[in-house]
N, C-alpha and C positions, 0 to 999 in steps of 0.2 A: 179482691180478685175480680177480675173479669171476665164472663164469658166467652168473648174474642180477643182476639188477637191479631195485627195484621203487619209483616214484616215487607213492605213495599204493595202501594197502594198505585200501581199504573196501571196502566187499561184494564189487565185484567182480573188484578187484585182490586182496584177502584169499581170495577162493572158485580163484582161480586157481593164488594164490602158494601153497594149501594141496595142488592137483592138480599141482604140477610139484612141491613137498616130495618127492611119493611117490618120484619118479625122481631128483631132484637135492638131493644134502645141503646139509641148512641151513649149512652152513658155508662154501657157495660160492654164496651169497646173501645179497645185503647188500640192506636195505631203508629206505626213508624217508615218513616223515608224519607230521604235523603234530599227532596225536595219541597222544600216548605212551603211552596205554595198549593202544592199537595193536599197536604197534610192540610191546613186552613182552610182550604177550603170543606175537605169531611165536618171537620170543628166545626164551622160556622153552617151546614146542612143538614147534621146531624146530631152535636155536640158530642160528638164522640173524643174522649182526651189523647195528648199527644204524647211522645216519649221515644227514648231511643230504643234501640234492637233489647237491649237487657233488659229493658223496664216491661215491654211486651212479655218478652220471653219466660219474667218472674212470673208473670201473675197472671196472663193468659191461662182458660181454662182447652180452648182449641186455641193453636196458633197456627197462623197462616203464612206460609212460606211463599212469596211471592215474589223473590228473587230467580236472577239467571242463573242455568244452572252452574257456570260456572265461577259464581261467585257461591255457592254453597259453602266451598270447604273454611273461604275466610268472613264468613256472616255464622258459622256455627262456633270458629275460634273466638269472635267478640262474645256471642250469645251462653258458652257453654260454661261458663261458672256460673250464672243465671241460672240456668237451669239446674245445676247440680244444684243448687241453693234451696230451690221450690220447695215448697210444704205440702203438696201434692201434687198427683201425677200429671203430665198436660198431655193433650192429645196433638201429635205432628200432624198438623194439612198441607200437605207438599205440592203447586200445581207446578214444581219444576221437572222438563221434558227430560227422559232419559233416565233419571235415576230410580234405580229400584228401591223400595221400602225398605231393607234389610240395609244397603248402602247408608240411606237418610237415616237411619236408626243406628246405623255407625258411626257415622261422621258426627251427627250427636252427640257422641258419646254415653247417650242414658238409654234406659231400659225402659220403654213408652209404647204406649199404640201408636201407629201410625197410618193414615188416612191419604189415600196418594189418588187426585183429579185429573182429568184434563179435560177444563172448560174448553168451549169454542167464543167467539166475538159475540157471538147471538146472545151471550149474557148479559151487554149493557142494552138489550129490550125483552129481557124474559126468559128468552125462546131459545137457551143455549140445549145442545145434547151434549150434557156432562158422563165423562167415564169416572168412574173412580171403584178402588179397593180397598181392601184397610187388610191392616197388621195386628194382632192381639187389641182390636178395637172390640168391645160389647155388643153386644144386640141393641142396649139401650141406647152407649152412644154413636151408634151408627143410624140406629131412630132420630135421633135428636139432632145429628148433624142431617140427616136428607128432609126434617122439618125445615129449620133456618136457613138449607139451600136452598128449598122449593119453589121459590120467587125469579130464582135465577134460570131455570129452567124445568129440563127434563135429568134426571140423577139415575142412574145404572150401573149397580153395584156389580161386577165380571172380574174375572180371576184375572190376574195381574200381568198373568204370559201372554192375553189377551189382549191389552193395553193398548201397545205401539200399533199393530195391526190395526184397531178401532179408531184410533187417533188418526190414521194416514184417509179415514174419510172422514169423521167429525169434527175431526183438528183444522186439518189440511183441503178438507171440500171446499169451506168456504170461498175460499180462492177460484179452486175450480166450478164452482160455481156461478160467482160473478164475473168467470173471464166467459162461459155458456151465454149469460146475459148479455156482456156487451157485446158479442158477436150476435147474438140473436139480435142486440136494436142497431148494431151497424148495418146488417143486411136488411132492416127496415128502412135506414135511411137509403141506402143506396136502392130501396125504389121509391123513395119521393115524401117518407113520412119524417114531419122536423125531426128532430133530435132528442128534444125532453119530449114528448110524446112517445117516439120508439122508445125511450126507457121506462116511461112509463108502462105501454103495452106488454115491454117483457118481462119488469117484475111482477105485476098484475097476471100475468099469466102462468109463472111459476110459483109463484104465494098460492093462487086457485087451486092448482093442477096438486100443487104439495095435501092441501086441504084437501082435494076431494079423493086421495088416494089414502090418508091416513082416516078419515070418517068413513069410509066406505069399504075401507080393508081392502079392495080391489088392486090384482096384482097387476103391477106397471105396462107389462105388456096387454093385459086384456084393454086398460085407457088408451091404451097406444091404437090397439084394434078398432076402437069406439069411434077413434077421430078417423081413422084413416079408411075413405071410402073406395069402390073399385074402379081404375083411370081414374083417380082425384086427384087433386094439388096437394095433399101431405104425402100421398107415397111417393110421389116426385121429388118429394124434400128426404123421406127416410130415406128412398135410393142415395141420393145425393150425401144423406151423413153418411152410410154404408162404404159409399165408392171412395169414400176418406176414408173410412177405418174412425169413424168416431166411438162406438163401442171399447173397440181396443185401446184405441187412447184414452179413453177414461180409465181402465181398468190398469193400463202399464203406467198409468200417475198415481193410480193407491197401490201400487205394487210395487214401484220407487219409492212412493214416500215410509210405507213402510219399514224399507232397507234401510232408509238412510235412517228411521227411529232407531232402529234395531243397533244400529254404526255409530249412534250417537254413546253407548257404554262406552 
């Protein structure tokens, strides 16, 4: 038996299966996907063994579901005599978008815990805010799984109905994020500062501003007060996001992306 188990190891099965490596030796991790250079590559970084979906599925003690969601129904038709076959229970980790635990627990076909994430990108450097819930999963092993996550990020166990709603900012920020950034270093370049410097200035500035607001506890608008002096060059810039409706566009992007989670059953 294995400890892990990993059914598709791309970005974000690969950025995970590389954040539990640190705590659980490649040797008690068997992985599978469809691309073998994949795969060889974990093998040769970590020596974790290789094998197809059945072979995971047998003997994995968590297995990691890290297909689309809409290859679920025919990655659990190869996997599901495997699984009925097991000599003990395995625990489902599903990070596919959209499907609820009781679904992934049907389409299974077996009777299991199940363990349902949604990483962000920020896990191939640490620093991901992972959601997740579980289904008839223990205390113990839901201890044991946000142990061998903890590398990966931040882990936040929340009720399920939850989820999509969470995901449409920790999922989906990302993006929105780095499109705040590059408009912050384009409007740097267009008064006169190069290009990889303006990027530089405005990740360095949002890395900062992130840290001094999570150390400090201090709520976003009081930082916002701190910078913003009376007649200064920032309230000139808040007017300026204001008289767009930047607020609101932030808010009517998690409240889309939301919908569309929700649209995604």
């Amino acid at each position: 038996m294995y400890k892990l188990g990993f059914i598709g190891v791309g970005n974000m099965g690969g950025a995970l299966l590389d954040a539990c490596a640190k705590r659980i030796a490649g040797d008690d991790i068997i992985i599978a996907d469809a691309d073998t250079a994949k795969t060889a590559h974990f093998r040769e970084k970590y020596g974790c063994h290789i094998g197809a979906a059945p072979d995971a599925a047998i003997s994995a003690e968590y297995l990691f579901i890290g297909v689309k969601p809409q290859m679920a129904a025919d990655l659990f038709d190869e996997i599901r005599f495997a699984l009925e076959a097991r000599k003990s229970p395995v625990i489902l980790v599903s990070m596919m978008a959209g499907i609820p635990m009781e679904k992934i627990r049907a389409i299974s076909g077996i009777e299991c815990p199940v363990i349902r994430i949604m990483p962000n990108v920020a896990a191939s450097v640490g620093e991901a805010m992972i959601l997740a819930s579980s289904l008839d999963a223990s205390a113990g092993q839901t201890a044991e799984f946000t142990d061998f996550m903890a590398d990966a990020g931040r882990l936040d166990f929340i009720p399920e109905k939850l989820i999509d709603a969470g995901t449409a900012v920790q999922g989906c920020g990302p993006a929105f994020v780095c499109m705040f950034v590059e408009a912050l270093a384009d409007g740097a370049v267009k008064c006169g500062i190069p290009r990889a410097k303006a990027y530089e200035y405005a990740v360095q500035t949002l890395k900062g501003t992130a840290v001094l607001l999570e150390e400090s506890g201090k709520h976003p608008g009081e930082v916002k007060d701190m910078v913003t002096s009376p007649a200064g060059s920032t309230i000139e810039g808040v007017c300026a996001l204001e008289e767009h409706g930047f607020r609101y566009a932030v808010m009517d992007a998690v409240v889309k992306a939301w919908q569309r989670n929700v649209g995604l059953k």
